[in-house]
Structures are given as C-alpha cells and as structure tokens.
C-alpha positions as CSV (number, residue, x, y, z in Angstrom):
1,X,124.0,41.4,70.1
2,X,127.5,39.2,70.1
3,X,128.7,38.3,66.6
4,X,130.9,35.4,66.4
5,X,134.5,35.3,65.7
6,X,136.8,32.7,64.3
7,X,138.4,32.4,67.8
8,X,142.2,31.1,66.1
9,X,142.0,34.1,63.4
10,X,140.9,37.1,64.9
11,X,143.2,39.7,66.8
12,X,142.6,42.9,67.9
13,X,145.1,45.9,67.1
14,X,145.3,49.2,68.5
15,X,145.8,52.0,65.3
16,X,149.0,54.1,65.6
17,X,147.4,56.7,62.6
18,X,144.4,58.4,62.1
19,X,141.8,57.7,59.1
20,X,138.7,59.7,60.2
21,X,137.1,59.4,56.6
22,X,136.9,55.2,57.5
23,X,136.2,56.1,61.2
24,X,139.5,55.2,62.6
25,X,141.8,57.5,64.8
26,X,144.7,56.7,66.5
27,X,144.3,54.6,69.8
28,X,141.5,53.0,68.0
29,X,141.3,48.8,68.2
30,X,140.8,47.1,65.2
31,X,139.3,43.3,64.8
32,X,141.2,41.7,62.4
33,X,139.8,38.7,60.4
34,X,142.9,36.6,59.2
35,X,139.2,34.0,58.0
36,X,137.5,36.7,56.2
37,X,137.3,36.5,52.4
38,X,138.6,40.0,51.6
39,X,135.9,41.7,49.3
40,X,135.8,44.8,47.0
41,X,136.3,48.1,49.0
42,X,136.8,46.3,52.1
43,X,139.8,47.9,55.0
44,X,142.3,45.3,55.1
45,X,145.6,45.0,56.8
46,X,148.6,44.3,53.9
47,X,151.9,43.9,53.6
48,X,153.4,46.3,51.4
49,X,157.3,47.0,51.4
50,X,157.5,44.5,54.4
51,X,155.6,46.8,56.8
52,X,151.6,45.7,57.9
53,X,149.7,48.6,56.9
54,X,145.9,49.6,56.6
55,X,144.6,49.9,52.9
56,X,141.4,50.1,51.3
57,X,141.1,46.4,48.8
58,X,139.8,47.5,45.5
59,X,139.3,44.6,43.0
60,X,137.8,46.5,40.0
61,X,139.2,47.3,37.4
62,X,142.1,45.1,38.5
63,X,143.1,43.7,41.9
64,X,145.2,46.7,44.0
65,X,145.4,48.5,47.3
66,X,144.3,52.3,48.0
67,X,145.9,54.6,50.9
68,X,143.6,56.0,53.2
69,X,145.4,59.5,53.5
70,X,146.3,62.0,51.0
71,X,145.9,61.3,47.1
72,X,144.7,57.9,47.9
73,X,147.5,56.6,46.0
74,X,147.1,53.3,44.2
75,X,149.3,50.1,44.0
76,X,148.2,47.1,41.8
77,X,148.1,43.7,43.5
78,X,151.1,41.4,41.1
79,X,148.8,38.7,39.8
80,X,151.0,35.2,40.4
81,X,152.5,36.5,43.4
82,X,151.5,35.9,47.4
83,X,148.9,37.9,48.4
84,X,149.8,40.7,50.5
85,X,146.3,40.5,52.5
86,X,147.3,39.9,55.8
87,X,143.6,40.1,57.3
88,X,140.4,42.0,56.7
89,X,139.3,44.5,59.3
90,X,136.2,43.4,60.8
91,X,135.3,46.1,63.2
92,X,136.6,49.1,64.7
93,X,136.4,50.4,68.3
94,X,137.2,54.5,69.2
95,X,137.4,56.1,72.2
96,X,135.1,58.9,71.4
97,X,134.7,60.1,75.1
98,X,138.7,60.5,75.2
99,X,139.2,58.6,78.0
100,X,141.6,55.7,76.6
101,X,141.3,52.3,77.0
102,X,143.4,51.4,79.0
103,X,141.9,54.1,81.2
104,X,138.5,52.2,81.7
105,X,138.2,50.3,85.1
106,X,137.3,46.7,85.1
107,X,134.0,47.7,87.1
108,X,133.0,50.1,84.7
109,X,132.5,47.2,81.8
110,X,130.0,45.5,83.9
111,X,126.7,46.2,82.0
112,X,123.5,45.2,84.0
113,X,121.0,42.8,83.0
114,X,117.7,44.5,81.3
C-alpha cells in the first residue's frame, strides 16, 4: 500500500555507515521526515558538533541522543537550546540482493497489475 508523505518535508538519503542492529547498512536510502514529531526511541537525523548524523532519540529519563555503534554512547539534549533534530527517519530501504541502486534498470521497477 502507498503511505503518504509530506511532499515539502521529506527527502531521501543514501547511508554512508552501517547500523545492522536498526537495519541500516551502508548504501541504504533513508526517508527523512523533517514533519514528523520525533518520539521516544525513534532514529532521527541530528546535528551534533555541526555534522548531520544518525542517532537513536531517547526522551526518558531526560531528553538526549544515543549512538548506534559501539558503547552506545549518550549525549543529553541542552534544555533552552535549538533542537538539534534535524528530521525523523521514516523508513529505510536496503539492497539486500547486492545489486545497488543505482544498478536497477528503469524497466525493472515496472510492477504489473494483479
């Protein structure tokens, strides 16, 4: 089924890292909801130390971002400062067959009616 997008907010990345935990390799695209209300535990893209990154909201105990790699490190969200959420990931798309996108053949994405 097709599941509407806020046409003005959404944009699609392709991921230069790996996070197989979240389902997420490298070279996979990413809808990104700049409209999305960003909820606990959701995969956002931030801003932290300038750079747009992927991290992991958490909200309890107190507003911060998690890393997806490693020790899952931690940093708290500065209450009366901007928000660093840039957008919420939405949905994620990976080339499990290894064939790359932009491999794929206009043709091939033609789906017949059933």
């Amino acid at each position: 089924s097709v599941k509407p997008v806020a046409i003005h907010s959404t944009y699609v990345w392709e991921c230069s890292s790996d996070y197989p935990a979240c389902g997420i390799l490298k070279g996979s695209l990413l809808a990104v909801d700049r409209s999305l209300k960003p909820k606990h535990g959701n995969l956002v893209i931030a801003s932290v130390d300038d750079e747009l990154v992927i991290r992991r909201l958490l909200l309890t105990p107190a507003p911060a971002l998690q890393t997806l790699t490693g020790q899952r490190m931690i940093t708290p969200i500065k209450e009366g400062y901007e928000s660093p959420i840039w957008g919420v990931i939405a949905y994620a798309l990976t080339d499990l067959a290894g064939l790359g996108f932009s491999q794929i053949e206009p043709a091939a994405l033609d789906l017949p009616n059933e």
